[in-house]
N, C-alpha and C positions, 0 to 999 in steps of 0.2 A: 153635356157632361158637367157634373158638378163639379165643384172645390175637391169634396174629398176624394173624389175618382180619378182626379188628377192628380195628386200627388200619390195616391195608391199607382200610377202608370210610371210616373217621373221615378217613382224609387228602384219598382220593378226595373227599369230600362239601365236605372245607373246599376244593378246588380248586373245586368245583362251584360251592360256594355266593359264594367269590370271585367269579367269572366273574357268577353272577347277579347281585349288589352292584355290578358296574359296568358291566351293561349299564343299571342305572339310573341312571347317572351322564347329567348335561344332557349333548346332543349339545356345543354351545358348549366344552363343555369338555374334547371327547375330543380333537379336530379342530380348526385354527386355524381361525378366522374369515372366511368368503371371501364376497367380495361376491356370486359368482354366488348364494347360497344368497339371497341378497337377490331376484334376478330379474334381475341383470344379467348381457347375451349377449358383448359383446366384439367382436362380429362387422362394426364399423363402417357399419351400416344403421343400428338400431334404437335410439334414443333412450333411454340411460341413466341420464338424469340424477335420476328417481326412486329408482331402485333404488341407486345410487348415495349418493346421500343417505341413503335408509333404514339401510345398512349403516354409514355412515359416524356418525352419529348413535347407533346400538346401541353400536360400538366404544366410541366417549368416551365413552357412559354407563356402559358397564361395565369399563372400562379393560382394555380388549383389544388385540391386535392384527389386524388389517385384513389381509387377504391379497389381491393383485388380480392375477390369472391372467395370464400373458404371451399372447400371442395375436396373428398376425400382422398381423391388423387392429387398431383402435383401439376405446376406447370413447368412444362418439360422447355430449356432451353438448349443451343446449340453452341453460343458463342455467348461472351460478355454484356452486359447491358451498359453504355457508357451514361452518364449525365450531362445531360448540356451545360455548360461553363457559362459561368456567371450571371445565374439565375438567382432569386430567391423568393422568398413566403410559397414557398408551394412543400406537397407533402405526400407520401406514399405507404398508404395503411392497409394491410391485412384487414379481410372485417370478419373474421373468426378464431381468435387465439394465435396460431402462428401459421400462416399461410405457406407452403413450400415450394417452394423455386429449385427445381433439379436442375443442375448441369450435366450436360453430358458429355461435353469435351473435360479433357485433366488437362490441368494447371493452367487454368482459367477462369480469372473470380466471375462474379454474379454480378455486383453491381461495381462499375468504374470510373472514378471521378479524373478528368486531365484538365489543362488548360489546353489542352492541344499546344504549347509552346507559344500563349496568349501571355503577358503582363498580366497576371492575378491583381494586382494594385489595384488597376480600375475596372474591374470586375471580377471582385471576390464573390464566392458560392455560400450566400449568408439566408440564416434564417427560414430552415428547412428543416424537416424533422422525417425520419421513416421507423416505420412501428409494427409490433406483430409480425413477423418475416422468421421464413427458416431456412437457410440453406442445406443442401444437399448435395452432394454429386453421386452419378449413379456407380461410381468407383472409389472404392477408398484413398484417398489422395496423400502419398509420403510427405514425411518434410521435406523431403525433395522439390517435388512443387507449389513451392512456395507462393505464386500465385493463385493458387486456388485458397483466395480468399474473399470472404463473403462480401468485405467493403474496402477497395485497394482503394485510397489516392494518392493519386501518380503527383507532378506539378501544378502548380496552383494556391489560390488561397481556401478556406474554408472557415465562416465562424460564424459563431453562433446558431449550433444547428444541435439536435438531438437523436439520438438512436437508441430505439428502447422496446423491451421485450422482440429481440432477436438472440436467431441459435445457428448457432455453427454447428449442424450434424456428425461431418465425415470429411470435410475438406481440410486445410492447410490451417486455414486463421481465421477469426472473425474480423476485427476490425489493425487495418496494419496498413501503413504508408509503406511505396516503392523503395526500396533504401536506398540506391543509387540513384541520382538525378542527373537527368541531360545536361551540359555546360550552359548556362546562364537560363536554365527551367528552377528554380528555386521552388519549395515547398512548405508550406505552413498550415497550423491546423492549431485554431486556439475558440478559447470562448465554447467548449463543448459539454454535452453532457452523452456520458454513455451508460446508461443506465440496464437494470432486468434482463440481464446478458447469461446466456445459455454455452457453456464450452462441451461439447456433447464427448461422451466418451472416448468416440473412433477421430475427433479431430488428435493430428500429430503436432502443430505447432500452438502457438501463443493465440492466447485470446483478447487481448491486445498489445499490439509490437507498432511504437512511435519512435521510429528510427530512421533519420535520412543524412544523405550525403550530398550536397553539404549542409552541415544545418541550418537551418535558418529560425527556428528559433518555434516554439509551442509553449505557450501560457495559459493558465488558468482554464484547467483541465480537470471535470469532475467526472468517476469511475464509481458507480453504486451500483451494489447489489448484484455482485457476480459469482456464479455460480460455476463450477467444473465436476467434471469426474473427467479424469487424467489418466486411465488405463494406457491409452496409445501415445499419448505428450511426448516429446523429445525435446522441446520449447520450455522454459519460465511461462507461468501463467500470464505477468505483463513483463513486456519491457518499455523501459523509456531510454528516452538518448535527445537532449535539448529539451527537456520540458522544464517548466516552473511554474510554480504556483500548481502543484497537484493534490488534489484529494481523493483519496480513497475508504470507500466507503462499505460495511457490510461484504467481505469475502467472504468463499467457504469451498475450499477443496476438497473431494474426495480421493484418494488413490494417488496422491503426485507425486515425483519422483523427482528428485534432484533440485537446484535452484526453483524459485517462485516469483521471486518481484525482483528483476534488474535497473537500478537508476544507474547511467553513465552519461558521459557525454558532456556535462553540463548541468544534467539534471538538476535542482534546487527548489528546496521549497514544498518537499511531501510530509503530505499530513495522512495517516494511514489510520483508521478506527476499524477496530472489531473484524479480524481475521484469522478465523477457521479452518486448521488441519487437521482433517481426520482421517488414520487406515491410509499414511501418508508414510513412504519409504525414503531414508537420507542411503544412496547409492553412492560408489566413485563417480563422478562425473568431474569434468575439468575445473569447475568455477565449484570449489567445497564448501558451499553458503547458503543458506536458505534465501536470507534477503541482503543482496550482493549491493551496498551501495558505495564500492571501490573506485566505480568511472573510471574512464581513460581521458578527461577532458579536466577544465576545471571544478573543481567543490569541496566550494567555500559554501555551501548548503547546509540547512536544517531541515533532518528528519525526523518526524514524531510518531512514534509508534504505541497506538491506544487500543488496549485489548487485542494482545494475541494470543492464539489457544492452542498448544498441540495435541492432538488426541491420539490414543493407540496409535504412535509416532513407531516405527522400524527402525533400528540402525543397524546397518547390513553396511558397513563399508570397511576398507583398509588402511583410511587415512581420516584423520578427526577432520571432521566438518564444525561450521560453527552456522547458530541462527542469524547471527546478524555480523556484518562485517564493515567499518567506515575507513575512510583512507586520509592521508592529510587534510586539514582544511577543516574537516567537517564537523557538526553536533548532529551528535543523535541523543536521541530520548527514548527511552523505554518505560511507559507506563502504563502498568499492568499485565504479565508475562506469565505464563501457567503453562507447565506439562502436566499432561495426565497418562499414566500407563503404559510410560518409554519402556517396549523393548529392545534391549540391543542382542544382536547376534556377535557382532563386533563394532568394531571402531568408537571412540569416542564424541561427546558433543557438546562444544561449548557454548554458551549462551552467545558470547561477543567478544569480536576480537577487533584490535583497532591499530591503524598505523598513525599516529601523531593526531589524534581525532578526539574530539573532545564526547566524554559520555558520561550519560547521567542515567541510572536505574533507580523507579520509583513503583511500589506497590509489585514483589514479586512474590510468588508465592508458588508452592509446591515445585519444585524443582528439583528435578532426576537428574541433569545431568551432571558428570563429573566436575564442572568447570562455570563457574559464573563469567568471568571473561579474561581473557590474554593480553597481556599490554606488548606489545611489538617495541615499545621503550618505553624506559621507565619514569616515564613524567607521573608519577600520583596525584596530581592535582586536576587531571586533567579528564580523572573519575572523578563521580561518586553516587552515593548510594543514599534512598531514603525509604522509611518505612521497614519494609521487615527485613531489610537486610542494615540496616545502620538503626542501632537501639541507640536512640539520645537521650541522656538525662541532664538534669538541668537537678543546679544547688542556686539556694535565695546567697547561701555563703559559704566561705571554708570555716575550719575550725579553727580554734587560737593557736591551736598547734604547728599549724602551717609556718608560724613564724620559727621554729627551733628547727633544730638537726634533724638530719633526715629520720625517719620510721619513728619518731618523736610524737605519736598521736597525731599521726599523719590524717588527712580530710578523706574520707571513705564514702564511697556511691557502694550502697549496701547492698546487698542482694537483687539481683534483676532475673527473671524467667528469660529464657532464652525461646523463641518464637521460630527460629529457622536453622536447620542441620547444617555443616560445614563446618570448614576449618576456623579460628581466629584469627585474620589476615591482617588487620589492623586496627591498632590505636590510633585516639586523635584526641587531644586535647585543646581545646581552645580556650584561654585564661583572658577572663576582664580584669585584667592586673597589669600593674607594674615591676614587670622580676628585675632587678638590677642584673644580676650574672652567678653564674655558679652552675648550679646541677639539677633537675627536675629527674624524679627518681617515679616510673609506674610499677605497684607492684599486680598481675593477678591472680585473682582468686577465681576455681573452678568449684563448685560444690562445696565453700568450703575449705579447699589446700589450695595451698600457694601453687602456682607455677613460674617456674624459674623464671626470673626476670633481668637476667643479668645484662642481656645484650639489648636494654629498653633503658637505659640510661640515655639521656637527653643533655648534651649541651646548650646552654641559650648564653650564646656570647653578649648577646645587648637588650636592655631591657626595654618598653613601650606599650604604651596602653595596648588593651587587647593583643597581647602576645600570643602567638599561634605555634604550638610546637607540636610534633609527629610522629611516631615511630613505624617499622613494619617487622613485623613478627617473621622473621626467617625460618627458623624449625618446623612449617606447618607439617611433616612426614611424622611430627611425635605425636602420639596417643593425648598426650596432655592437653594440645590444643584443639583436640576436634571436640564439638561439644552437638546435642542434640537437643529437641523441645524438647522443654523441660529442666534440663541442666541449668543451674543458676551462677553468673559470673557478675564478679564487680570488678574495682581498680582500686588502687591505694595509691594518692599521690604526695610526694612531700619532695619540700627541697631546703637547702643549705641555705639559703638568702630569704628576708625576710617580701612578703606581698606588701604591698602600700594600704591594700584594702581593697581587695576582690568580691565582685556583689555577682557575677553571672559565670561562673565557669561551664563550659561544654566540653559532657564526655561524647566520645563516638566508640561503639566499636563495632568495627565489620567484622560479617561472618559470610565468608566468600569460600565456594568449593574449587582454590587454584591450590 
């Protein structure tokens, strides 16, 4: 045999012997993971919930990934599927859009995470993901059973894990923690993303509810791209209780009724973008709020609310409701706020109302309702307004007149188009001057005529650069003050004491529906 016969044999043999070396390779690891290989049929008769388990169980021990067959039917379960505690890298995927998981006992979830009353500390449930999943129960499940939800965790740690393109059919809840905890089983759940979340019409409760007793605390917490129809809801869409650091990302409700997003507890730290109501009904229900962030805990929190929208919005109620609601302690932010096409049957709706809570409204626009917001006391400072509801003008300087007696060719912000309906609720003057003392006198003008300004006299006892002085329009019930696009309003300001030499004054005026 020649040279080149031999290595034409030597090569053939090393393909051979390749091929031999990995037919010895464990099956587990030629082929993903599939529960049928467990004994599970799919076929919506035959009771899975063994086979099920057994597969589900191999995966986390061996940090796998879990495959579960699409299949026109469901796999029919009996009892809950718990997770092994303190596992991680492993993973549990649908491998055809959203695979379903029936239950057929009520009020009892699908998948159940515990520590079995384990110290979570040293062995946390990190770094797992499950995807494509549908729940179901072969019964429609009340609020009442509150366990029939698709992903319960009981005690335990959990972080860093994902759940994404899952749906809550007809049971209780999708994703929601045990609220009561065992004495010394403590509960946490941070580092998450819940993503391409389905609240299916017949479910009755929250499509996520992070609430425990006692708390122990939930951080940095992301919520995108969730989706509801709310026909049978008796739930907020989320609730939180102990979280921080939350973002919420892309909502869109169909048909919901009553409260939406509850932070209590603690909560701090929600950052809220681009959330859609539409063919959405404000009912009496106990908590009179769209987005409830009152808590019973402490907050000293910042919420920011970016792009909300109500659409073909109902108000059928007996008692004013309001969109957003904060309580001592807190900042809220409203940037960017729209209704389109409020009908009311009854009851009123404020935009926001506030108990000693500091709030800022920024870019609002087309607004029905009667009431831009309530102050619960009367701190003004503790609002404000920018963009279309606060028209600022800005002078390079006053006139010479400024320095004589009052209406003496007083400094004039000349005609301004007016961009949003409501009342005149406030002036605001802010002077880069030095006033010594005496009398700052606003006069306005609507269209044109005056409007009586008598009760808009301003004492300023002491003078100081950037002197800041304010008034609030009392009369808003007279005709005179309500002004509409369109309508053009200035101010006329002069005072008895001469300016030192004012280069920047700031007018304000708000046009608030209180």
């Amino acid at each position: 045999m020649n040279r080149r016969d031999l290595l034409i044999v030597g090569a053939s043999g090393g393909v051979l012997g390749a091929a031999r070396a990995q037919s010895k390779m464990p099956e587990s690891i030629q082929s993903p993971l599939n529960v049928r290989r467990f004994g599970a049929v799919g076929d919506g008769v035959h009771d899975d919930t063994n086979a099920l388990q057994k597969a589900i169980d191999y995966a986390c021990n061996n940090k796998l990934q879990l495959a579960i067959p699409g299949t026109p039917q469901s796999y029919l379960i009996s009892d809950s599927l718990p997770i092994p505690h303190g596992k991680h890298d492993w993973a549990i995927t649908g491998d055809a859009g959203r695979v379903t998981i029936m239950q057929t006992a009520d009020n009892k979830p699908i998948f159940e995470f515990s520590s079995r009353g384990n110290d979570y500390r040293d062995t946390t449930n990190r770094a797992f993901n499950m995807r494509n999943l549908r729940a179901a129960w072969t019964r429609n499940q009340s609020i009442a059973n509150s366990e029939s939800t698709m992903f319960l965790f009981d005690d335990g740690g959990y972080a860093d894990f994902q759940i994404d393109n899952c749906e809550n059919h007809n049971g209780c809840r999708l994703v929601a923690t045990r609220e009561v905890q065992a004495p010394g089983r403590p509960l946490n759940v941070w580092g998450c993303v819940l993503s391409h979340l389905f609240s299916g019409y017949a479910a009755s409760g929250a499509a996520i509810r992070l609430r425990t007793n006692p708390v122990e605390g939930m951080p940095n917490i992301l919520i995108s791209h969730l989706y509801a129809l709310r026909q049978m809801a008796e739930e907020e869409l989320i609730h939180l209780a102990g979280c921080a650091s939350v973002n919420i990302d892309n909502v869109e409700i169909n048909f919901g009724r009553g409260p939406q997003l509850v932070c209590w507890g603690g909560t701090t730290e929600v950052n809220v973008r681009s959330w859609r109501m539409e063919q959405c009904t404000i009912v009496d229900t106990p908590r009179k709020v769209i987005f409830d962030l009152s808590g019973d805990g402490p907050r000293e929190g910042t919420y920011r609310f970016q792009g909300v929208e109500m659409r073909f919005t109902t108000i059928d109620s007996s008692q004013p409701h309001s969109v957003f609601h904060a309580s001592a302690g807190a900042q809220l932010i409203i940037d960017g706020y729209q209704e389109v096409a409020t009908t009311r049957k009854s009851g009123a709706l404020t935009v926001a109302t506030t108990q000693d809570a500091r709030i800022q409204f920024r870019s609002m626009a087309d607004i029905n309702s009667p009431h831009i917001f309530l102050l619960d006391s009367p701190h003004l400072a503790d609002v404000s307004f920018a963009t279309t509801e606060v028209l600022r003008f800005f002078k390079d300087g006053l006139t010479p007149g400024m320095n004589h007696a009052p209406n003496d060719a007083p400094s004039v912000v000349k005609g301004q188009v007016i961009g949003a309906a409501g009342w005149i609720w406030a002036i605001e003057a802010s002077l880069d001057a030095d006033v010594t003392a005496g009398q700052i006198e606003l006069m306005v003008f609507k269209n044109g005529l005056p409007i009586d300004s008598g009760m808009m006299k301003l004492a300023v006892t002491k003078g100081a650069g950037g002197a800041r002085v304010a008034t609030v329009i009392k009369n808003t019930n007279h005709s005179d003050y309500h002004v509409r696009p369109g309508d053009r309003v200035h101010f006329e300001i002069s005072t008895d004491q001469p300016f030192s030499g004012p280069k920047n004054a700031i007018f304000n005026l708000m046009v608030a529906n209180i």
